[in-house]
VOGU-3710 file (C-alpha; in Angstrom, 3 decimals, decimal comma):
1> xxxxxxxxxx> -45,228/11,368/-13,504  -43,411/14,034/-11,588  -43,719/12,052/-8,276  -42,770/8,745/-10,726  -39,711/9,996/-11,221  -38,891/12,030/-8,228  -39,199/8,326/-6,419  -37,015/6,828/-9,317  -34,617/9,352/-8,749  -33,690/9,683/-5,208
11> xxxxxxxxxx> -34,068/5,657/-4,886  -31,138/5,538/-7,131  -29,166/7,685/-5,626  -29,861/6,429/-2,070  -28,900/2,604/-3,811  -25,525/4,701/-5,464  -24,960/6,154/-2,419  -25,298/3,601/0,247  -22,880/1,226/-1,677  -20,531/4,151/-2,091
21> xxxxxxxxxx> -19,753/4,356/1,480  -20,221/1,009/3,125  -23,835/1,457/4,021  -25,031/-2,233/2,087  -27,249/-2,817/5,075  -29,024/0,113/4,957  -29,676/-0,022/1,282  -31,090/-3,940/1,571  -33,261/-2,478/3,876  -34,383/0,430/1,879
31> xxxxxxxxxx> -34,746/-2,457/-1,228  -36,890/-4,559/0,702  -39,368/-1,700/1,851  -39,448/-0,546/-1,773  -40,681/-3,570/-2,934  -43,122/-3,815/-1,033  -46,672/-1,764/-1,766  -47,495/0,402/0,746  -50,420/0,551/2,800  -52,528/3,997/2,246
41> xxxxxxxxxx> -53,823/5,170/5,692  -56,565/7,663/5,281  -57,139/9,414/8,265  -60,802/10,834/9,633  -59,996/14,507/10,920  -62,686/16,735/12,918  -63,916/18,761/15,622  -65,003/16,140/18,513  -68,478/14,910/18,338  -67,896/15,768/14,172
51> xxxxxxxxxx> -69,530/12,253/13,481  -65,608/10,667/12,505  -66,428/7,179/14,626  -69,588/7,110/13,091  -69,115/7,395/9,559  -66,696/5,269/9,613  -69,183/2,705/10,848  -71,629/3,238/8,419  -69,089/2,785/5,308  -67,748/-0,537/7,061
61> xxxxxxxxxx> -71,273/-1,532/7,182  -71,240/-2,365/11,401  -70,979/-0,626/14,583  -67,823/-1,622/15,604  -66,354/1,875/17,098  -67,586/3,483/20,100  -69,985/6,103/19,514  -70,806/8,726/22,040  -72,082/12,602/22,801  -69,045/13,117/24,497
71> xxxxxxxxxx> -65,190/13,117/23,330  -64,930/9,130/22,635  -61,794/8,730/21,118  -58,761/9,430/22,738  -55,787/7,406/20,498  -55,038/6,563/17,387  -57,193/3,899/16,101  -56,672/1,826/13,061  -58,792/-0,142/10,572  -57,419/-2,730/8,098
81> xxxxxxxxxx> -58,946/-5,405/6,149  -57,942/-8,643/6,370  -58,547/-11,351/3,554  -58,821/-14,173/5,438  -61,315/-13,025/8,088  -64,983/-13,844/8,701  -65,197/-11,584/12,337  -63,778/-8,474/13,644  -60,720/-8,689/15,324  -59,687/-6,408/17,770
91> xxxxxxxxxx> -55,935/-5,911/18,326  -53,134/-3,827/20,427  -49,931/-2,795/18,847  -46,958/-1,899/21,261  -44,641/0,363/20,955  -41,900/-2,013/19,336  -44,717/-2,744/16,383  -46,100/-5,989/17,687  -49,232/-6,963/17,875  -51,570/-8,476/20,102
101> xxxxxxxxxx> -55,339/-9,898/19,756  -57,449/-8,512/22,888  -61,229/-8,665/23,804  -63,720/-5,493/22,527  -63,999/-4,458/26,414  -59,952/-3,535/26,324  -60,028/-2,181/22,721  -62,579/0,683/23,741  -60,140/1,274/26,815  -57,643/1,528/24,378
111> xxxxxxxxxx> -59,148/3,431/22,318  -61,121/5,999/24,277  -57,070/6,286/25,800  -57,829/5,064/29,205  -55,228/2,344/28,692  -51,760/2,669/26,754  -51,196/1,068/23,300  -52,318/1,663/19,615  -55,746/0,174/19,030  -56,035/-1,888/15,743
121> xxxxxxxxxx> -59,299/-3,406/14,030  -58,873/-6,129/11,537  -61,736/-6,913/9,387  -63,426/-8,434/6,531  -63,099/-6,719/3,513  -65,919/-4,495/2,434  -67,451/-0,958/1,891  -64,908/1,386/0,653  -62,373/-0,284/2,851  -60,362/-2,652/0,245
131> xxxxxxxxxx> -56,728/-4,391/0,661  -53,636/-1,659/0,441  -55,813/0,890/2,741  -56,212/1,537/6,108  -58,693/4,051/7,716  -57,197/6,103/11,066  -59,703/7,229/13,647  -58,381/9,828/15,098  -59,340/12,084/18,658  -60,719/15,463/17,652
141> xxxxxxxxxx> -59,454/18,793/17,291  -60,322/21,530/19,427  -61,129/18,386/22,076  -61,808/19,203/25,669  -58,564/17,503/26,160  -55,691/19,452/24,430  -53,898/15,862/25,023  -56,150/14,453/22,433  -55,461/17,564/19,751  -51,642/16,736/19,998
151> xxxxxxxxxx> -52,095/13,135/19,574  -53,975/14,291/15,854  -51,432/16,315/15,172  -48,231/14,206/15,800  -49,734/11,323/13,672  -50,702/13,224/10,582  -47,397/12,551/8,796  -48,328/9,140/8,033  -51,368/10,301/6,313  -51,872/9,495/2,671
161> xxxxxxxxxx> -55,183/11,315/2,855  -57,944/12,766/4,773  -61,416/13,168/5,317  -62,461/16,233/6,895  -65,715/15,443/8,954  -67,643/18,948/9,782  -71,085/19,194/11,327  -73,518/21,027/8,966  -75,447/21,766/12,023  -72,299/24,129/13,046
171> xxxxxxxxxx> -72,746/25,954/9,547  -69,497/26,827/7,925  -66,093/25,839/9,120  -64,847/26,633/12,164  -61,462/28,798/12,977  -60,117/25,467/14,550  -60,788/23,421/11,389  -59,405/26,425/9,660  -56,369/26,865/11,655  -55,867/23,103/10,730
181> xxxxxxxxxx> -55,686/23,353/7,437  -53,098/25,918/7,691  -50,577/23,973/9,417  -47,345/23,085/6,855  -47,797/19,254/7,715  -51,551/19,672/6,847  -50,812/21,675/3,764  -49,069/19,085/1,539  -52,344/17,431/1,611  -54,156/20,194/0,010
191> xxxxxxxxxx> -55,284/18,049/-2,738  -55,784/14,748/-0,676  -58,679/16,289/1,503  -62,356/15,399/1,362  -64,569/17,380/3,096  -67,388/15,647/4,806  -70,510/16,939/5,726  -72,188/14,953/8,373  -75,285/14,789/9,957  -76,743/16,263/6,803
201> xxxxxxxxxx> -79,928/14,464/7,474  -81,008/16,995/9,817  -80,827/19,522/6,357  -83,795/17,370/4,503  -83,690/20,285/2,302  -81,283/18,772/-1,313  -81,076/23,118/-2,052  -79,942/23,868/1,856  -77,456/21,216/1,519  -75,948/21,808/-1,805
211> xxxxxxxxxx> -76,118/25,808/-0,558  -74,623/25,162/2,020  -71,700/22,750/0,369  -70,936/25,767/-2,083  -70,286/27,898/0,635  -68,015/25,881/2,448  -66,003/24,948/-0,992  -65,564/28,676/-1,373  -64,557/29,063/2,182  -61,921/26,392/1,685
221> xxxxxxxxxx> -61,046/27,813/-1,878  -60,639/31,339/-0,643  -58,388/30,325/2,716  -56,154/28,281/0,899  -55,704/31,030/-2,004  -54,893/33,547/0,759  -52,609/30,891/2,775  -50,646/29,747/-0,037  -51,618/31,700/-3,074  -52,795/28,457/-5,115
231> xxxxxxxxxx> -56,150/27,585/-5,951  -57,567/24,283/-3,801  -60,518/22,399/-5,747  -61,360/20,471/-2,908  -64,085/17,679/-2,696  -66,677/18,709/-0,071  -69,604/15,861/0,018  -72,721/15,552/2,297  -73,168/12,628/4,275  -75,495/10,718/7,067
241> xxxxxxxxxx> -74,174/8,266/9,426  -77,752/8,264/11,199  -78,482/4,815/12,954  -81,727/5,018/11,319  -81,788/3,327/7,416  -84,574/5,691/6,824  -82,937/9,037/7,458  -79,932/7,660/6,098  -81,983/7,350/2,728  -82,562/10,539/2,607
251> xxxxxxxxxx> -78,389/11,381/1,460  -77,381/9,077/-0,288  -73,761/7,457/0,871  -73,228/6,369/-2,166  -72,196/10,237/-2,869  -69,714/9,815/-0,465  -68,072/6,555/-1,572  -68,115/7,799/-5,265  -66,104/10,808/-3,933  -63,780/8,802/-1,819
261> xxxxxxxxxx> -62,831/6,148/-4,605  -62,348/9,901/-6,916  -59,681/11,173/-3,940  -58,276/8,114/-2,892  -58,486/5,157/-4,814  -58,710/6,224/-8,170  -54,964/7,978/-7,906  -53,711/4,940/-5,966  -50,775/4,913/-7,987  -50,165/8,213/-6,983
271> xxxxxxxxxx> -50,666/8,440/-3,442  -48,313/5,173/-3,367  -45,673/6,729/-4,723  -46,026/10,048/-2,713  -46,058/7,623/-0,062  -42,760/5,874/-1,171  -41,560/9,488/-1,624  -42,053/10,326/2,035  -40,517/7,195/3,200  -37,117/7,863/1,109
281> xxxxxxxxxx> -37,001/11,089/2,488  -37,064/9,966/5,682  -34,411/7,600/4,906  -32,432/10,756/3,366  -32,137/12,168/6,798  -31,157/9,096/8,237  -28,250/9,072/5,156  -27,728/11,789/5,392  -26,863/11,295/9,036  -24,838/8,883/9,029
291> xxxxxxxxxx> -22,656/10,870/5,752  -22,260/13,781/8,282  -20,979/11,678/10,847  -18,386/9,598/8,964  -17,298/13,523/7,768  -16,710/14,195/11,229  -14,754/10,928/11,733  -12,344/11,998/8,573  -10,222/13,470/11,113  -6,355/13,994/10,435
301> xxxxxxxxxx> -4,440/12,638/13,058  -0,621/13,803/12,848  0,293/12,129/15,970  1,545/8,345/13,200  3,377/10,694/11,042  4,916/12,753/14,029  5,960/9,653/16,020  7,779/7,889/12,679  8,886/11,585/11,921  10,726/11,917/15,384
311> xxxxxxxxxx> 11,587/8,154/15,234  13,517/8,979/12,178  15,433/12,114/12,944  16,414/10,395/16,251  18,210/7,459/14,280  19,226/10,497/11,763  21,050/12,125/14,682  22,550/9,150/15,779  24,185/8,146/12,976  25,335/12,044/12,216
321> xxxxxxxxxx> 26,295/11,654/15,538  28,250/8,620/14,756  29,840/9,855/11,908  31,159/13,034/13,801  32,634/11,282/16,522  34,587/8,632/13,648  35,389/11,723/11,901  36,791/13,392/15,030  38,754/10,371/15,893  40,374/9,374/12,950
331> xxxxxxxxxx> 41,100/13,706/13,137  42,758/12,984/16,352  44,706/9,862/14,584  45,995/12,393/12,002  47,588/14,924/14,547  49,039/12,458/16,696  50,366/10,491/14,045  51,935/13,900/12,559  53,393/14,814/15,946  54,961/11,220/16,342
341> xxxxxxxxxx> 56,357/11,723/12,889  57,542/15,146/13,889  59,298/14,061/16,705  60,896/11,252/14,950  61,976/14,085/12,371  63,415/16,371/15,041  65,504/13,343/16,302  67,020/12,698/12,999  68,438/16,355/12,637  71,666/15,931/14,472
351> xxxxxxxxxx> 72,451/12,810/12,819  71,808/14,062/9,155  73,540/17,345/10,018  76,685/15,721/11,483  76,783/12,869/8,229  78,769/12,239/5,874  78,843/11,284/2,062  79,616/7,990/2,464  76,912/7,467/5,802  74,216/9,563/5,110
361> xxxxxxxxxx> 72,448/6,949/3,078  72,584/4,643/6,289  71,198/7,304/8,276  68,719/8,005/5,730  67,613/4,372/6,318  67,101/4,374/9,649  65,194/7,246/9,363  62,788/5,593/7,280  62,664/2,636/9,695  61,937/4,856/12,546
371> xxxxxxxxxx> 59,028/6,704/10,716  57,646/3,204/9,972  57,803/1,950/13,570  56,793/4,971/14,804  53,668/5,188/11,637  52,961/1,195/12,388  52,406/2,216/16,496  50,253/4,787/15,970  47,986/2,838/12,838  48,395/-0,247/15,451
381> xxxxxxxxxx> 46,685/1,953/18,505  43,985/3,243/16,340  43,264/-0,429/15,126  43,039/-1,426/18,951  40,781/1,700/19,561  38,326/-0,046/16,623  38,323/-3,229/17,933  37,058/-1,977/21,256  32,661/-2,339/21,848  31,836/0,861/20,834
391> xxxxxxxxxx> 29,526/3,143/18,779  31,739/1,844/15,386  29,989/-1,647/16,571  26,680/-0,084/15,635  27,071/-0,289/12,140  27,509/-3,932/12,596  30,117/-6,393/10,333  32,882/-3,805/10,269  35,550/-4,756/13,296  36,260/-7,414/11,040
401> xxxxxxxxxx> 37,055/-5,619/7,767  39,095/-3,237/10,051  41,359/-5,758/11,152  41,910/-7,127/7,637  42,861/-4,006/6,136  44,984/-3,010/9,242  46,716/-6,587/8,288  46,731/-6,409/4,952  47,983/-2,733/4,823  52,161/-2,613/3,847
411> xxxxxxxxxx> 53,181/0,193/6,393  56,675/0,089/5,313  56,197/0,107/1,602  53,207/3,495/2,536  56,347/4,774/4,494  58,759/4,467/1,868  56,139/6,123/-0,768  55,723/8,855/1,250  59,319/9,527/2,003  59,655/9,293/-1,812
421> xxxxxxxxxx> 56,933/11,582/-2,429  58,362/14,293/0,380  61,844/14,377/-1,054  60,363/14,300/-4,785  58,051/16,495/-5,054  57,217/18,116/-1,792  53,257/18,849/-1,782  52,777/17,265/-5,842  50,241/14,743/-5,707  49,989/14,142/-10,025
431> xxxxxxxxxx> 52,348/13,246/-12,709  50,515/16,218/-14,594  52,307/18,857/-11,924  55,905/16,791/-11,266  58,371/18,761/-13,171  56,957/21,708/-12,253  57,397/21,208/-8,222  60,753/19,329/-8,818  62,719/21,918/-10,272  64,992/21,093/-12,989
441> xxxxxxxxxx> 67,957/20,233/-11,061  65,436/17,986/-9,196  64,251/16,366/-12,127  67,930/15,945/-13,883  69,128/14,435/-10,361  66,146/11,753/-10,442  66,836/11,024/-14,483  70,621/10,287/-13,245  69,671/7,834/-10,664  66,594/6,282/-12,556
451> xxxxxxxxxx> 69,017/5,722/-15,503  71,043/4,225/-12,907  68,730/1,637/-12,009  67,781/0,569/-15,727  71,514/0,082/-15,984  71,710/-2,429/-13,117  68,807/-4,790/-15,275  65,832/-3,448/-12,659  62,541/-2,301/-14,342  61,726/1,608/-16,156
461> xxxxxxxxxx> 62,030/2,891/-19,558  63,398/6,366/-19,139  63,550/9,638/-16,170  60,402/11,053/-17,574  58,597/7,404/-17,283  59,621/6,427/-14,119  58,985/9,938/-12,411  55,517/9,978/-13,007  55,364/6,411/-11,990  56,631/7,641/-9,035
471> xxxxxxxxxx> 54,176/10,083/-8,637  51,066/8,544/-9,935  51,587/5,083/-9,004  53,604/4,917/-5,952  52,728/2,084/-4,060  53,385/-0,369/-7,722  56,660/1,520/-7,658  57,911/0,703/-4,346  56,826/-2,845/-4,485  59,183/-3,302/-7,322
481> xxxxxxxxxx> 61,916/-0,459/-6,693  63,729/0,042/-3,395  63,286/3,624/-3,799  66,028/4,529/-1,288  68,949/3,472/-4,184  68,178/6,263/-6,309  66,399/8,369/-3,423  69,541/8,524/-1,530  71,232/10,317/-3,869  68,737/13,020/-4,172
491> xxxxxxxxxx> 69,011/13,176/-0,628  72,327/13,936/0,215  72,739/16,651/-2,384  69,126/18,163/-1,277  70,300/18,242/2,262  73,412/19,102/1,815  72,063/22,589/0,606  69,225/22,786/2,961  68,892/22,809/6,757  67,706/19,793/8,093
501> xxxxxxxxxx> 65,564/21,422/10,746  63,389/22,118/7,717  63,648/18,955/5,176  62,843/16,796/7,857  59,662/17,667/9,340  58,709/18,050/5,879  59,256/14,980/5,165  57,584/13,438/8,051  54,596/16,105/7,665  54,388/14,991/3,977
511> xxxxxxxxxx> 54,598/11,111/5,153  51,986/11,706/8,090  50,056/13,200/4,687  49,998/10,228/2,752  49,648/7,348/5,739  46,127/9,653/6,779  44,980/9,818/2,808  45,923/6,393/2,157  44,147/5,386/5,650  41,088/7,425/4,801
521> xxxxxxxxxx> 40,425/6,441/1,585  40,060/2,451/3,272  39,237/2,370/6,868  37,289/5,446/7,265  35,806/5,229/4,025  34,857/1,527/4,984  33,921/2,193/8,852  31,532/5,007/7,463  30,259/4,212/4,650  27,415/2,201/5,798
531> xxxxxxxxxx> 26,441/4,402/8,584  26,247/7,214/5,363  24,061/4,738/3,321  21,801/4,137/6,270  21,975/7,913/6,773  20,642/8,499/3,265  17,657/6,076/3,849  16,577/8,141/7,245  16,580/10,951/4,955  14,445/9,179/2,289
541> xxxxxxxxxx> 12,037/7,253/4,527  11,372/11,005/5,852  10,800/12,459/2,729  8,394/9,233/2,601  6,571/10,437/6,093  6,309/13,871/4,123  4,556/12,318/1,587  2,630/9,814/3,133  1,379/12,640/5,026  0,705/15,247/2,126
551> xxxxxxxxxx> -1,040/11,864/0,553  -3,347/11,643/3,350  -4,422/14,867/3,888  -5,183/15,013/-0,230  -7,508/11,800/0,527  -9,395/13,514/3,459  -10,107/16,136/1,171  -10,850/14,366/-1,408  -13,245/12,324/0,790  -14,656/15,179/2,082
561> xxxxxxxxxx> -15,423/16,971/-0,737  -17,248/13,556/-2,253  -19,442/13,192/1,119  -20,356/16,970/0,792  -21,053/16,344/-2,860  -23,424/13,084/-1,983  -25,032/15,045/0,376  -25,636/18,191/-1,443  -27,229/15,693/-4,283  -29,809/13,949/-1,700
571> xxxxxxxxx> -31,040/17,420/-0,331  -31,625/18,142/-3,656  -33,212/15,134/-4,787  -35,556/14,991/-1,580  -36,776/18,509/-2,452  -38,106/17,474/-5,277  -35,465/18,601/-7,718  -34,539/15,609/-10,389  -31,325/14,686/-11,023
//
């Protein structure tokens, strides 16, 4: 039962296995050669000149292997039965498995090992040979040709059994026969050995015999006790293979067949299935392989998630790159714009410093007119600068939105706010912080000329109202107001106790202030924010390469740890160890 389910075992997990990592071939294979029952080959071991050939003629009941005083057989020769013959048939089997029908003359070339090939007798069933078995006739050991000994020795793992054929006229056995038995491949068939005495006709004598048979079990018994420490209880039976009937008659063979139906037919089952368990094992090693091999092929190669990696921080640094150089420009925009302003400014100082009462509101008009022009050249140039191929075309849809905005964008009206804004509240930017930067004079100055305009019909509920509608809503405010009616006044009293040299670059600082906000908080904000969105999803497809990469070194592992495990369980399994 052990063996039972040691085969049971490892067939599963071969069939598990297999499927697990693509090997389906492989397993139908292995399924097919399971199915089938497999042929027992019993090999006949000896000395040369040990009476092998012989016996094995005798128990087929004709002479139908060469039989000689010198070494005779010099390959592998096998013996099957076929159902469906009435003759011997004498075969050759290449190397590739086929097989060939030949005449008796080349099958004792064949097998004496004068010509290449596998010699193979097919032949009615009888004697002791029955379907499922086939008998091996094999050179001998200790041969004159040490060619002959190695042939012995390579085939005996495809033994299911053996019968040991010793000469009783050479007394006990031999330190060949025992060096044999010693050998690891020889060992695991301890308990599949018959020994056979042959030529026991020439030891008439039943007590000799049987005397000598005990003393050969006990030589066997003790070896194998000292070789492996177990105990052996092997079969050791005497037999004649003399040509003569009548000396043949006096040993019985029917000893001998008894005692190889006990060792070798009897435990069919068993030998079948030790059988089937030495086939799966050698299919372990093939699995076991072809596991180690695809563990060698799990193999991380960085060089995908390196090339997207670099891919991506390239773009990354273009667009970065891109969004610096807008950055810069629309920085260069700024100062020129606030020198133009400034020089429009310094212009206007004479004239405000030499006005009167009565013209200083004129002259405070123009100089609003001249920081528009001068504003609408400068926000004109850097639309012309957009328009031009160039990186901003790499975003892609934007020279159009540029021009709308540039076209759509009241220059006079920003102007006018900013003026308003300057002359205000220099530097306030909320209603929250108005009164504060104004003063109160300031504020009692604006409430005067707001109250003003509510008296002429225009729109505005009171000074407090309209002042933070000045400062929190400009651009409503100067679309309805003109803000230079109740600006002007604020002006000439403002500059009338101030220097102009310093009100007026303020005010065209504070206006160059407001155009670049304003400006920034469209165009750039519109020329840029794409290139920032497709910035953010560099930055996201890399944290995806990170991943992706983190991901596949967790599946190697993970791979590699289940081949190790698959492995680990077949070694196991095809040591005998159940699952």
């Amino acid at each position: 039962m052990a063996i039972e389910t040691d085969v049971a075992s490892l067939s599963t997990a071969l069939h598990e296995i297999c499927n697990k990592h693509g090997m389906q071939d492989a397993d139908s294979r292995l399924q097919r050669l399971m199915a089938q029952s497999p042929t027992l080959q019993i090999g006949f071991l000896g000395e040369w000149n040990s009476g092998k050939s012989s016996l094995i003629n005798v128990l087929l009941g004709r002479k139908i292997l060469p039989v000689m005083p010198k070494p005779t057989t010099g390959s592998i020769t096998e013996i099957v039965s076929e159902a469906n013959l009435t003759a011997v048939q004498y075969c050759c089997v290449d190397g590739s498995g086929t097989e060939t029908t030949i005449t008796a003359d080349i099958f004792a070339e064949i097998a004496s090992g004068a010509r290449a090939g596998r010699a193979r007798l097919c032949v009615p069933p009888g004697g002791v040979l029955m379907d499922g078995y086939c008998l091996i006739d094999t050179p001998g050991l200790a041969s004159l040709s040490q060619g002959h000994t190695d042939i012995t020795l390579q085939y005996l793992p495809f033994l299911d059994g053996a019968v040991v054929c010793h000469d009783v006229n050479r007394g006990e056995l031999p330190r060949s026969v025992l060096e044999f038995l010693a050998r690891p491949d020889v060992k695991v068939l301890a308990h599949r050995i018959l020994f056979a005495l042959t030529h026991a006709d020439d030891k008439p004598s039943e007590s000799a015999r049987n005397e000598l048979i005990e003393r050969i079990r006990k030589q066997v018994a003790e070896f194998f006790l000292q070789e492996t420490g177990g105990h052996a209880d092997m079969a050791v039976v005497a037999v004649s293979a003399a040509p003569d009937e009548a000396r043949r008659a006096l040993v019985p063979l029917g000893t001998f067949v008894r005692a190889f139906e006990e060792s070798f037919v009897r435990p069919r089952r068993e030998l079948e299935d030790t059988r089937r368990l030495a086939v799966l094992r050698e299919w372990t090693e093939s699995v076991d392989v072809a596991l180690q091999e695809k563990e060698k092929a799990l193999t991380f190669n960085n060089s995908e998630f390196a090339d997207r990696e670099k891919e991506i921080v390239a773009e990354q640094a273009k667009i970065q790159a891109l969004i610096q150089a807008e950055e810069q420009r629309f920085e260069q925009f700024r100062r020129r714009l606030a020198r133009r302003l400034g020089r429009v400014a310094e212009a206007f100082v004479p004239e405000f410093r030499s006005a009167t009462e009565t013209d200083l509101g004129q002259v405070a008009e123009r100089f609003s007119e001249q920081l528009t022009i001068a504003a609408k050249a400068e926000i004109d140039k850097l639309g012309e600068e957009y328009e031009l191929p160039g990186n901003i075309t790499s975003i892609g849809g934007f020279v159009a939105k540029i021009k709308t905005i540039i076209k759509t964008t009241d220059w006079a009206v920003m102007i006018a706010t900013a003026a308003a804004t300057a002359l205000l509240a220099p530097g306030a930017t909320t209603a929250a912080n108005a009164e504060e930067a104004l003063g109160g004079a300031a504020f009692r100055r604006a409430g005067v000329a707001l109250s003003r305009v509510k008296a002429t019909g225009k729109r505005g509920a009171d000074a407090s109202d309209l002042l933070r509608r000045v400062l929190g809503q400009l651009g409503d405010l100067i679309r309805t107001l003109n803000p230079l009616e109740y600006v002007g006044e604020l002006v000439s009293q403002k500059l009338k106790g101030a220097a102009a040299e310093v009100e007026l670059p303020r005010l065209a600082s504070a206006a160059a202030m407001q155009i670049g906000t304003d400006l920034e908080s469209t165009l750039l904000r519109a020329v840029l924010g794409p290139a920032r969105e497709r910035l953010e999803l560099q930055r996201e497809a890399l944290r995806a390469v990170i991943d992706d990469r983190q991901c596949k070194l967790d599946e190697i592992a993970l791979l590699r740890e289940d081949l190790e495990t698959d492995r680990a369980r077949l070694r196991d399994l095809a040591g005998g160890k159940h699952a």
